[in-house]
C-alpha positions, 0 to 999 in steps of 0.5 A, a space after each residue: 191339707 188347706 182347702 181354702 188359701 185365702 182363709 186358711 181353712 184346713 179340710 179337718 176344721 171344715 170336716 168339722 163343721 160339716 159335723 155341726 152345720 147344716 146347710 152349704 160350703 158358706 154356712 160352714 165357712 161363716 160358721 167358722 168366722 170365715 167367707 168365701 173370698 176367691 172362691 175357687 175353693 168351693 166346689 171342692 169344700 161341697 164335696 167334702 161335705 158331701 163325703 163327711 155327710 155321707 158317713 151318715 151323719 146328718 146335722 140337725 136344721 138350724 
């Protein structure tokens, strides 16, 4: 599923990030190359971070 259209960010790459990143939607966004365009998609992609992170990993502080 894409979380974000403008980007076509898919929630398994953003999973992803959320594993290796920390911080917000943002930091992973501009971590895969991306920035928020639109941004309707962000408060989904925070919960989604949450809900990865919540797993019980915690990415190390850049």
């Amino acid at each position: 599923m894409y979380v974000c259209i403008c980007n076509a960010i898919r929630e398994s790459e953003l999973r992803r990030a959320a594993r290796h990143v920390s911080g917000d939607a943002e930091a992973c966004y501009a971590a895969l190359g991306k920035r928020p365009a639109c941004g309707t998609c962000l408060d989904e992609a925070e919960s989604i971070l949450l809900e990865e992170r919540e797993l019980g990993f915690v990415p190390a502080a850049a």
